[in-house]
C-alpha positions, 0 to 999 in steps of 0.5 A: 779712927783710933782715940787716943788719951791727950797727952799732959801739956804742962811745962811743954816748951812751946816753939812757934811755927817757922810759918807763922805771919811774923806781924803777929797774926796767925801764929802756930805754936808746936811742942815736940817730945810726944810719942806718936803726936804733935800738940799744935796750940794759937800763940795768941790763946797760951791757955787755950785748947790744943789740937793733938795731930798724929806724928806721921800725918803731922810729918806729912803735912809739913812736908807738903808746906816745905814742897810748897803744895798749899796755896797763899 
């Protein structure tokens, strides 16, 4: 498995994911403009840590949740 250095976060416009509970429970947020990965963060924790997700395995998931392959 390649390490790779974790990105700056700083100032990145964080988004919501479309998939997060609208009741404000679990709430994805994703930012986009990084090379090769996907920083995903809880809205509910802004200064917390942030997961770095690979951009292609990233892709791959959320195509799996758009093909409606994950259970409820």
């Amino acid at each position: 498995m390649e390490r790779r250095s974790r990105p700056d976060l700083n100032g990145a416009a964080w988004r919501k994911s479309s998939y997060s509970n609208q009741e404000g429970g679990d709430c994805v947020e994703v930012t986009d403009g990084f090379q090769a990965v996907v920083p995903v963060r809880d809205s509910k924790v802004p200064y917390g840590p942030a997961l770095c997700f690979d951009a292609v395995s990233w892709a791959a998931f959320i195509g799996e949740l758009k093909a409606g392959h994950h259970r409820p």
